[in-house]
C-alpha positions as CSV (number, residue, x, y, z in Angstrom):
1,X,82.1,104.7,119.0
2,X,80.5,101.3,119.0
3,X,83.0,98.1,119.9
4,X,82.6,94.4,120.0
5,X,84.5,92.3,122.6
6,X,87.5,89.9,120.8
7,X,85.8,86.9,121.7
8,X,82.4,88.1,120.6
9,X,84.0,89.3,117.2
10,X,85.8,85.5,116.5
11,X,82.3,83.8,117.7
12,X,80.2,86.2,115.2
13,X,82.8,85.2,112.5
14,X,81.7,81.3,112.2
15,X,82.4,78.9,109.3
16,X,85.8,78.6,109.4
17,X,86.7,82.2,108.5
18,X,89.0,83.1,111.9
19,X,90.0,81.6,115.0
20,X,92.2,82.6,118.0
21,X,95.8,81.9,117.2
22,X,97.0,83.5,120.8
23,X,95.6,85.4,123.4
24,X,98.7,87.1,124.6
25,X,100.4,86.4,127.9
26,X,97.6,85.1,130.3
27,X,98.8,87.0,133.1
28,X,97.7,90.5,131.4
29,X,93.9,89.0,131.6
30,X,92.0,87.8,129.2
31,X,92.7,89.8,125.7
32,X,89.1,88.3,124.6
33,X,87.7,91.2,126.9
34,X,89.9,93.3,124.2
35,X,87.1,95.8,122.4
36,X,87.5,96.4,118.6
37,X,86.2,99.2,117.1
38,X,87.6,99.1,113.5
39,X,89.6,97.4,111.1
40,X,92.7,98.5,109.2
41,X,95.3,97.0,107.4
42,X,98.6,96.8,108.1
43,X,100.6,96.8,105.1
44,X,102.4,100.0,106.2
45,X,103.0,100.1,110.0
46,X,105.0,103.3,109.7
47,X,101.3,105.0,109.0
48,X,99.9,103.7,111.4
49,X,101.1,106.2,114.0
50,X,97.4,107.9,114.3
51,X,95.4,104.8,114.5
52,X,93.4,105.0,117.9
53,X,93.6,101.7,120.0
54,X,91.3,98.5,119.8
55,X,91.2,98.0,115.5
56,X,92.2,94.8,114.7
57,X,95.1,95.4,112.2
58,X,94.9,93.0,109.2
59,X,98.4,91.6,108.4
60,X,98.3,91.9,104.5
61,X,101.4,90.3,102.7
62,X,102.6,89.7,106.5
63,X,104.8,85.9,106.2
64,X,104.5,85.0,109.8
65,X,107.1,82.2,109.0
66,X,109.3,85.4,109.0
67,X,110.6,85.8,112.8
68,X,112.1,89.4,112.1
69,X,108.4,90.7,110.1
70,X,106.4,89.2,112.8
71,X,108.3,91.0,115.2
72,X,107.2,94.0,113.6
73,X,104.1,93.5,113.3
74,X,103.4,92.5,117.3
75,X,105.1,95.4,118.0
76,X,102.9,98.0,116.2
77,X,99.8,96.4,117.3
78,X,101.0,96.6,120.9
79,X,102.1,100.4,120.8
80,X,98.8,100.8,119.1
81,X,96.9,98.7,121.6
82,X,95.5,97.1,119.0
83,X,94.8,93.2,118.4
84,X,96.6,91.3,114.9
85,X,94.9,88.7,112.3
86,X,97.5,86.8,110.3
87,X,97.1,84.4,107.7
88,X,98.3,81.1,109.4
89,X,96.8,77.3,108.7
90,X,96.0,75.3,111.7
91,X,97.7,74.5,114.3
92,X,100.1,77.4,114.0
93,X,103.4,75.8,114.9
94,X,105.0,76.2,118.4
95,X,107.7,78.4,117.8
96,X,105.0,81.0,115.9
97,X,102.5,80.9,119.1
98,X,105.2,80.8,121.7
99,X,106.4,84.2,120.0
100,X,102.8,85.6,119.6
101,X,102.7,84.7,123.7
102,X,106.0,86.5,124.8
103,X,104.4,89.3,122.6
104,X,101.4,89.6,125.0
105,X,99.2,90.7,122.0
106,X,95.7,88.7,121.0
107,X,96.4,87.4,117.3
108,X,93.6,85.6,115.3
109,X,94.8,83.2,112.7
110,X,92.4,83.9,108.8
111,X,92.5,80.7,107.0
112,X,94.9,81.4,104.1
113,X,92.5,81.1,101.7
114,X,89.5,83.5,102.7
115,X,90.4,86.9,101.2
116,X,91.5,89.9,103.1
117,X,88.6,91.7,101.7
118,X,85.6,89.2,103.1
119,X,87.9,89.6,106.3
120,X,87.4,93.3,106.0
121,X,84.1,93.7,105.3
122,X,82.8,91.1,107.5
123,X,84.4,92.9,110.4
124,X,82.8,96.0,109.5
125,X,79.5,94.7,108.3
126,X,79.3,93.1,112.5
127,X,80.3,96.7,113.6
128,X,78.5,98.4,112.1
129,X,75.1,96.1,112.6
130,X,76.1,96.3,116.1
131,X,75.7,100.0,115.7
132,X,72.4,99.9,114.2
133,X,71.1,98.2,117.0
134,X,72.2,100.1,119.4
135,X,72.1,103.7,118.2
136,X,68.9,103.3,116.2
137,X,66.1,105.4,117.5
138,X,63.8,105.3,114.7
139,X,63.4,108.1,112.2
140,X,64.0,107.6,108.6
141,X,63.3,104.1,106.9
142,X,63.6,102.9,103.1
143,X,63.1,99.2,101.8
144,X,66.6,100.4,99.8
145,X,68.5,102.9,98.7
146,X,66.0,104.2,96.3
147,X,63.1,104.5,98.5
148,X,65.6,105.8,101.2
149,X,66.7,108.3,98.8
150,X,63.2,109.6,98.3
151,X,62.1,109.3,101.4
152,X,64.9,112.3,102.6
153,X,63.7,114.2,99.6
154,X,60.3,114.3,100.8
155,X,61.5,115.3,104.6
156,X,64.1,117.9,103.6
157,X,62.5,119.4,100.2
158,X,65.2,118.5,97.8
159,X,66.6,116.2,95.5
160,X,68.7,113.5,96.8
161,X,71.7,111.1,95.3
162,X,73.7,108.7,96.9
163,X,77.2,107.8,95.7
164,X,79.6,105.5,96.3
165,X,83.3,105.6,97.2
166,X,84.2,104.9,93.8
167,X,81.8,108.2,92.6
168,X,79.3,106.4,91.0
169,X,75.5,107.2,91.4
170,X,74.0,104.0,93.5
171,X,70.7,105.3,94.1
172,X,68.5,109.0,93.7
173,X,65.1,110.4,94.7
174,X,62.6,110.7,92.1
175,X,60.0,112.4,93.1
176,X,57.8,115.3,91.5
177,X,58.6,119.0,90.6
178,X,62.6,118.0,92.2
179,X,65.0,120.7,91.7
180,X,67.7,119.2,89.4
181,X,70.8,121.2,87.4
182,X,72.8,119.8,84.4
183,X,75.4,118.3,87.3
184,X,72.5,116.0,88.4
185,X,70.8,115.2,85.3
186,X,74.9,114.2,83.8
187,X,75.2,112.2,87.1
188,X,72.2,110.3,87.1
189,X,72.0,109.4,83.2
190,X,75.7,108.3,83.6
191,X,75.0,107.0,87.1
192,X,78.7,108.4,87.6
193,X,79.9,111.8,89.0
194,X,80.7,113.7,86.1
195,X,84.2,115.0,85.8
196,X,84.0,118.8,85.9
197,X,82.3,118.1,89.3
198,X,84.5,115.4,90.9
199,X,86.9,117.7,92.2
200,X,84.3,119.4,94.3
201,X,82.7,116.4,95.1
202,X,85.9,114.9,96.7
203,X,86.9,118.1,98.2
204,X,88.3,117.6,101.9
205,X,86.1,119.8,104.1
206,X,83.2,117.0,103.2
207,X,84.9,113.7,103.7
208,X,86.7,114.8,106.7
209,X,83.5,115.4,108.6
210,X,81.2,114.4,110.7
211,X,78.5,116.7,110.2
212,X,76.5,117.6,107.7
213,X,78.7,120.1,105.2
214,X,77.1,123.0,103.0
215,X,78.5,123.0,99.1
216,X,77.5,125.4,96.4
217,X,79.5,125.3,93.2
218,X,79.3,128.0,90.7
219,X,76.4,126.6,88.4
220,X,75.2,124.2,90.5
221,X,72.3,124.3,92.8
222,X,73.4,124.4,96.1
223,X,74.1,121.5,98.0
224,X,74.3,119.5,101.7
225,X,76.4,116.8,101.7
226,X,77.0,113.8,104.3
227,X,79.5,111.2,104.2
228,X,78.0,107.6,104.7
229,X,80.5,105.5,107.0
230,X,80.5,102.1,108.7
231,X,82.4,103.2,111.9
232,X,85.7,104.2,110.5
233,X,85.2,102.6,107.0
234,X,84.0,105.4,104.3
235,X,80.5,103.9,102.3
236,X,79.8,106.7,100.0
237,X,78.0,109.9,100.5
238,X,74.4,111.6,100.3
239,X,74.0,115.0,98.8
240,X,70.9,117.0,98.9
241,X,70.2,119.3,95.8
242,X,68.1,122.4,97.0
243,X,66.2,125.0,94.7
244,X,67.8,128.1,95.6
245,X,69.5,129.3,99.0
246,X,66.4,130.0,100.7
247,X,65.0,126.7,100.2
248,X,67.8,125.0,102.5
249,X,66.4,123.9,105.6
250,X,68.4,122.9,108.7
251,X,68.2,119.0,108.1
252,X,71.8,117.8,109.8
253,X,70.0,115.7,111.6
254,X,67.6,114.1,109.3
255,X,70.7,114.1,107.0
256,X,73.1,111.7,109.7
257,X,70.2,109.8,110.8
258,X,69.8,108.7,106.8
259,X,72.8,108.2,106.3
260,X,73.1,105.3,109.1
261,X,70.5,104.0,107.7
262,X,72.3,104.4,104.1
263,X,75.7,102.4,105.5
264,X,73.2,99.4,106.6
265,X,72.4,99.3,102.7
266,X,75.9,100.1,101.1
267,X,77.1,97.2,103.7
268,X,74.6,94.8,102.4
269,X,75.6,96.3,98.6
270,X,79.1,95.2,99.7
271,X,78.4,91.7,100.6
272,X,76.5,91.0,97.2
273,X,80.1,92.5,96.1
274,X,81.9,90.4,97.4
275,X,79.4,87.3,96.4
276,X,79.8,89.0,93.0
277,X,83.8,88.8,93.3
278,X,84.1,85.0,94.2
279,X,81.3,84.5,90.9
280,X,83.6,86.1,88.7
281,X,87.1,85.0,90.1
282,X,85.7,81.5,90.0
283,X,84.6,82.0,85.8
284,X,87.7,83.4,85.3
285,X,89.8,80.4,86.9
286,X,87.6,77.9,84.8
287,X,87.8,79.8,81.4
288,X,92.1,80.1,82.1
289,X,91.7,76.4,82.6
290,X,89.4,75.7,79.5
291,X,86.5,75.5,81.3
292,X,84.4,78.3,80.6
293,X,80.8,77.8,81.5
294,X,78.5,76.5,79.0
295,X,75.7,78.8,77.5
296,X,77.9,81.8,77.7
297,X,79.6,83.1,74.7
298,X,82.2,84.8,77.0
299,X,82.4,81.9,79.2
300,X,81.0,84.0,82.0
301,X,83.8,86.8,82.5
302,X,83.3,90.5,81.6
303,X,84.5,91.3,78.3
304,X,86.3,93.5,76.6
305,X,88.8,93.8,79.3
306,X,92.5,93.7,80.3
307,X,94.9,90.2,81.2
308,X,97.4,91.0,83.6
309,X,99.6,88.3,84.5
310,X,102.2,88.6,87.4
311,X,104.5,85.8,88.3
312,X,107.3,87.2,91.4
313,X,110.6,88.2,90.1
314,X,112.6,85.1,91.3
315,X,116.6,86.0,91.8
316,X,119.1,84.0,93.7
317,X,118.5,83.1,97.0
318,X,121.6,83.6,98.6
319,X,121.2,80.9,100.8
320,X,118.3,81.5,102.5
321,X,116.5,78.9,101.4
322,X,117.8,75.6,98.8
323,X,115.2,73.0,99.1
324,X,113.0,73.1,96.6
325,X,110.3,72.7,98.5
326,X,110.5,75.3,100.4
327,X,111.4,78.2,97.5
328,X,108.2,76.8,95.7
329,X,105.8,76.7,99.4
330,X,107.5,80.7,99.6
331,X,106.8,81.6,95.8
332,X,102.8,79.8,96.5
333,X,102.4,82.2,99.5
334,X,103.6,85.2,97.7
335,X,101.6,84.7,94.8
336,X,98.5,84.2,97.1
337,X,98.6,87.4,98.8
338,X,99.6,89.3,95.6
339,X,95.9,88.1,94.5
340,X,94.6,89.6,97.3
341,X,96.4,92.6,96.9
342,X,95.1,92.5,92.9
343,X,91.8,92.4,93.9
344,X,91.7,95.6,96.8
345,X,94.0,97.5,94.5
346,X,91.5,96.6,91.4
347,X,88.3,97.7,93.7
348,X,90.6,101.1,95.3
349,X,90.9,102.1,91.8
350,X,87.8,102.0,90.3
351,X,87.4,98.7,88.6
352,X,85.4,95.3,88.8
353,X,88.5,93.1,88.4
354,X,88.6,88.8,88.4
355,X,91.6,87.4,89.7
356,X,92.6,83.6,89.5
357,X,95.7,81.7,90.8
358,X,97.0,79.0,88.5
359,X,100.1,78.0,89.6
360,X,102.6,80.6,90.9
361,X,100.9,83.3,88.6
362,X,98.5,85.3,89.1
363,X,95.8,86.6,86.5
364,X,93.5,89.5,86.9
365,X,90.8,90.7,84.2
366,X,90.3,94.2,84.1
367,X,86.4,94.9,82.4
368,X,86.6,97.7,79.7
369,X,83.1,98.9,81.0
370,X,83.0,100.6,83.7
371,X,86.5,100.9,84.4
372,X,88.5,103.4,86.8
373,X,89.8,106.7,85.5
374,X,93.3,105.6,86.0
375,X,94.7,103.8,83.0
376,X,96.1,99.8,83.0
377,X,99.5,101.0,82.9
378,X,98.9,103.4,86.3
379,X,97.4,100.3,88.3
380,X,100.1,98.1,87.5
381,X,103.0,100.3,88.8
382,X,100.6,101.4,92.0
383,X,100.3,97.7,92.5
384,X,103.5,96.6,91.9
385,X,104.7,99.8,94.5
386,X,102.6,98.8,96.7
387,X,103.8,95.0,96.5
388,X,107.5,95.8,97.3
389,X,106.4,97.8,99.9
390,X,103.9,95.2,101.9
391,X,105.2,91.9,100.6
392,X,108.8,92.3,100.3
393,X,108.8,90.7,96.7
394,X,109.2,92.1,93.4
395,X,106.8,90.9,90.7
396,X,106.3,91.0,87.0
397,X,103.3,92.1,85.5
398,X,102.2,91.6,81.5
399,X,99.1,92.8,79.9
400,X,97.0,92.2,77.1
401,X,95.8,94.8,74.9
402,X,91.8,95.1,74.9
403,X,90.2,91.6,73.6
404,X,86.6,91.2,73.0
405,X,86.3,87.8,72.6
406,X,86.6,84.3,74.6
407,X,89.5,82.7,71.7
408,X,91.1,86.2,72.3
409,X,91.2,86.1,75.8
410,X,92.5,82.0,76.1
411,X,95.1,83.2,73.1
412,X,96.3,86.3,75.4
413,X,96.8,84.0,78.6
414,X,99.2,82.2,75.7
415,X,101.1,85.3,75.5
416,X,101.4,86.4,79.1
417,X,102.3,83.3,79.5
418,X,105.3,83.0,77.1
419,X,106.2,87.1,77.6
420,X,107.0,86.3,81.7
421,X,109.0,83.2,80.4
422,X,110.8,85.3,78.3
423,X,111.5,88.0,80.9
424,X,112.4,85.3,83.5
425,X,114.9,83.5,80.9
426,X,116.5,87.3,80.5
427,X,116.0,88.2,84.0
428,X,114.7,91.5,83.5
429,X,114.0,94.0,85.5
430,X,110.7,93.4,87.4
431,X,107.8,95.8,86.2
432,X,104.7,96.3,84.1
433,X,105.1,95.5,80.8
434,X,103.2,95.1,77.5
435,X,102.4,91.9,74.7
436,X,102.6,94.6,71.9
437,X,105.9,95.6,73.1
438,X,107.3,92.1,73.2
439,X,105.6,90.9,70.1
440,X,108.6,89.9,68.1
441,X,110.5,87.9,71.0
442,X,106.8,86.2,71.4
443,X,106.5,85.5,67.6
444,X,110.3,84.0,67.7
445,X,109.4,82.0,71.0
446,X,106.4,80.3,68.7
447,X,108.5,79.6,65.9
448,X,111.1,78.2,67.9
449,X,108.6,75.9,69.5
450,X,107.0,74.4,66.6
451,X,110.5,74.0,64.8
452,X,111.4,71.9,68.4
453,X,108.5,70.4,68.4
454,X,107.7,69.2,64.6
455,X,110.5,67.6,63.1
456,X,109.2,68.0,59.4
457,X,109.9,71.6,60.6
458,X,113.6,70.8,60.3
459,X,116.0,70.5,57.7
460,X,118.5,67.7,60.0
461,X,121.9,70.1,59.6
462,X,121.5,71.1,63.5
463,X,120.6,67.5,64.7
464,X,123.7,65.9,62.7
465,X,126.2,69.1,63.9
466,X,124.9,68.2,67.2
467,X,125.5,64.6,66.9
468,X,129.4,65.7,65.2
469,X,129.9,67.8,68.5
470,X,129.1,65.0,71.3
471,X,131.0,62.3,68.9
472,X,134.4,64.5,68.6
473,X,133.9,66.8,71.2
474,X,133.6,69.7,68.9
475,X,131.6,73.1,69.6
476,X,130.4,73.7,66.0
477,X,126.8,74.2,66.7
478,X,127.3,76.4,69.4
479,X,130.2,78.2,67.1
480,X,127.4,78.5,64.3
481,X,124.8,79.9,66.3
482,X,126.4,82.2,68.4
483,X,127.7,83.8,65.0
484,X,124.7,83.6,63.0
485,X,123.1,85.8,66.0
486,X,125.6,88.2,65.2
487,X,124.5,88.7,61.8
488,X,128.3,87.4,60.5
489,X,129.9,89.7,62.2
490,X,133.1,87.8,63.3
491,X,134.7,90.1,65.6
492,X,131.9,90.2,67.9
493,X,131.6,86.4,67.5
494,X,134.8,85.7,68.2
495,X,134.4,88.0,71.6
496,X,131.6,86.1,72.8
497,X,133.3,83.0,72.4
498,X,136.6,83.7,73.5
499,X,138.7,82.5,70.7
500,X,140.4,84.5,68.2
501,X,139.0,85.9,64.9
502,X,141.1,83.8,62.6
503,X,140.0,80.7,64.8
504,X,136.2,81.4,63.7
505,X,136.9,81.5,60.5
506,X,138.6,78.2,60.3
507,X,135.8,76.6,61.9
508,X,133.1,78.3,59.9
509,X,135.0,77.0,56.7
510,X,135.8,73.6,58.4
511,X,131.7,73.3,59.1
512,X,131.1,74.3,55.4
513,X,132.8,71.1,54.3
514,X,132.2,68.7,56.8
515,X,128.4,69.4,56.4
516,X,127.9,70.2,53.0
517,X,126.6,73.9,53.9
518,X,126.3,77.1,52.8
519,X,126.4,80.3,54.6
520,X,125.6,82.6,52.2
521,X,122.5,81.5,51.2
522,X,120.0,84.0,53.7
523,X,117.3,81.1,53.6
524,X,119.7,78.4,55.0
525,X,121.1,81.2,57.3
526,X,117.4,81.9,58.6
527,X,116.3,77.9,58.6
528,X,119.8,77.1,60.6
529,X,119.3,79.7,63.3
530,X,116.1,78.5,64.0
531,X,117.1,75.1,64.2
532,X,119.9,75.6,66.0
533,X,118.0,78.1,68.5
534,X,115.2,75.5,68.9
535,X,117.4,72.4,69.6
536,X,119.9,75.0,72.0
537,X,117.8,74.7,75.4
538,X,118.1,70.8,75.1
539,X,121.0,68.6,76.5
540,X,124.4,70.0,75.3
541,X,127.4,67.4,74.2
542,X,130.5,69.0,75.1
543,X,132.8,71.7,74.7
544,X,136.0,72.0,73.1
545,X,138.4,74.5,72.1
């Protein structure tokens, strides 16, 4: 296994990406000597158990403002032997690097706003180029994939395809009189795995490997398959299509030796992903804002797709916390490393999602094309799950249905928008939820805005019962509404308020007069809730019996 020392790994990582937070107590030596041989994230230190020592443990949704998590989190990278990298701004403060010291581990500090993923992939990318170099001995070469791919073919005698993680077909040999079955020719004109053969294609024996491992599914040609890996991190896989069984040759070497060549490739495929991510995060942020970029009729993000909007699930605080500017600092952070958990959970799963942070929400855009096999609905509860379980926070998620179009998409944010202000008003239940679902509290939400906000809109009865009520210190506005919400039904009414069923009705009949009203007119019944309901969220005069 090929490792980088500490120091050599923070030098390597230049532009502002990670410095040393700590080196851990000086009088263990110096923890920049540390090796590192992988990367893994540490949302779940209770599965970390197996990880062999020197990775560098990424501290996803990790709030080292948190004694108690940080703690944690020292521990299991000292029981692991294994070095930490937290998101922390410069210069950490004392009582943070004083408990990092007593700790005795190395910690790096990520600037909080470079993802996790570019932190992840830029370790691995420097691993495994420090592999290359020192394992390479020559042997098999391709300008890319492609050539790669037919290159093999023409060493080993068959027909060769390279897939991703995600099972889709990145690259294949085409050369001459190949052997190919209705497996390959699906595969390569979907550029996908097809799905009668994905279950064999993920089948343990070959990702759990190694070496080279032989396949034959009923049907199929047979096959020899190789997983592509970046040290510990998984790439994709090269299979090797043969004629019949005597045509397969003994190429495990040939086979391994492409396949480092192969990760080289996939890691440089990664980094134009990850260019690719920032493009597309950065349309989507400027097309939320109404800034979508000129000469693109979909303003430069991939449509059809999916809105999601998450906001965290804000409930009392008990205490912990009452200035304001620390619960909104907390609810920043946690929305920050929620995008970064949108975005690996979004990739995990199959899809090519944008994610932008306005505020203390968080959008993501899931593409219609292309798209995992799991549906919306399955990704939001895996990442909401997963949330709970790494951040500590509970979040609500909305989504769109499908839209096609740019005034579509800017109309949805509208309705994310007003569905989580809903759901916080109510304080429901955090989850995943849908705008078709909530469509009539988001059509009476717009109503009750333009009746606030347009006065023409209004008839005057609720402005002058208003006025009555802070003059005499009466309650017939709030008397009105509350039983107009009932639908007339005076004994519930009367419940809610907390006066008896006879007083109602004296006040209902009292109003009547006073006001020159009607209640059993259903249009002035409809107009007054509304106006009523509109003017409710605005200073209240006072109570009375």
């Amino acid at each position: 296994m090929t490792a980088i020392r500490l120091d050599q790994l923070v030098e390597a990582l230049q532009g502002g990406v990670i410095s040393v937070l700590s080196e851990g107590d000086a009088g263990a030596g110096s923890a920049g000597e540390q090796p590192v041989i992988g990367v893994e994230l540490l949302d779940c230190p209770e599965a970390l158990g197996t990880t062999a020592p020197g990775h560098l443990l990424l501290g996803v949704g990790l709030d080292i403002g948190d004694r108690t998590a940080l703690a944690a989190a020292l521990r299991t990278a000292a029981d692991n032997s294994c070095a930490l990298a937290v998101k922390c701004t410069a210069p950490a403060l004392p009582d943070v690097v004083a408990q990092v010291r007593e700790a005795g581990v190395p910690v790096l500090a990520v600037e909080p706003q470079v993802p996790w993923t570019r932190v992840q992939r830029l370790v691995t990318t420097i691993l495994a180029a420090r592999a290359a170099g020192t394992e390479s001995g020559g042997g098999t070469t391709g300008g890319d994939l492609f050539s790669l791919a037919n290159a093999v073919a023409g060493i080993v005698g068959g027909a060769v395809a390279i897939m991703d993680t995600q099972q889709v077909v990145v690259a294949y040999s085409n050369l001459s009189d190949q052997p190919i079955d209705e497996t390959r020719r699906r595969g390569i004109l979907g550029r996908r795995v097809p799905e009668d053969a994905l279950a064999d294609h993920l089948d343990r024996a070959v990702w759990v490997s190694d070496a080279v491992v032989r396949r034959h599914r009923p049907g199929d040609l047979p096959r020899m398959a190789v997983v592509i890996r970046a040290g510990e991190d998984v790439l994709g896989s090269l299979w090797v299509a043969f004629s019949d069984e005597t045509a397969v040759t003994d190429c495990g070497p040939a086979l391994q030796e492409a396949a480092r060549v192969a990760a080289l490739h996939m890691l440089a495929l990664r980094r134009q992903v990850d260019a690719e991510q920032e493009r597309r995060d950065r349309a989507l942020r400027s097309t939320l804002e109404g800034q979508p970029e000129q000469g693109d009729p979909h303003g430069g993000v991939r449509l059809p797709a999916v809105l999601v909007g998450l906001a965290e699930t804000v409930r009392e605080t008990n205490g912990e916390e009452s200035s304001e500017a620390g619960l909104a600092a907390r609810h920043r952070a946690a929305a920050m490393r929620m995008l970064d958990l949108a975005v690996l959970d979004g990739r995990s799963l199959g899809y090519e999602p944008a994610a932008a942070l306005l505020g203390n929400r968080v959008y993501v855009l899931l593409p219609a094309a292309g798209s995992g096999s799991v549906s919306t609905s399955v990704l939001l509860d895996h990442l909401l799950d997963r949330a709970g379980h790494s951040l500590h926070r509970s979040f609500t998620a909305v989504h769109s249905p499908t839209v096609g179009t740019l005034p579509a998409l800017l109309s949805d944010r509208r309705d994310i928008d007003a569905a989580l202000d809903h759901l916080g008003e109510q304080r429901a239940d955090p989850g995943a939820y849908r705008t078709e679902d909530l469509r009539p509290e988001l059509v009476l939400r717009r109503l009750v805005g333009a009746v606030r906000d347009e006065p023409e809109l209004r008839t005057g009865i609720a402005e002058r019962l208003r006025a009555h009520d802070a003059e005499h210190a009466t309650d017939y506005a709030a008397t009105l509404l509350t039983y107009l919400r009932h639908f007339g039904d005076v004994a519930a009414a009367s419940g809610e308020l907390h006066i008896h069923q006879n007083t109602l009705r004296l006040r209902l009949r009292r109003a009547e007069q006073l006001f020159g009203m009607t209640l059993t007119d259903p249009t002035r019944r409809l107009l007054l809730t509304l106006e009523l309901t509109a003017l409710a969220g605005l200073s209240q005069p006072p109570t009375a019996e």
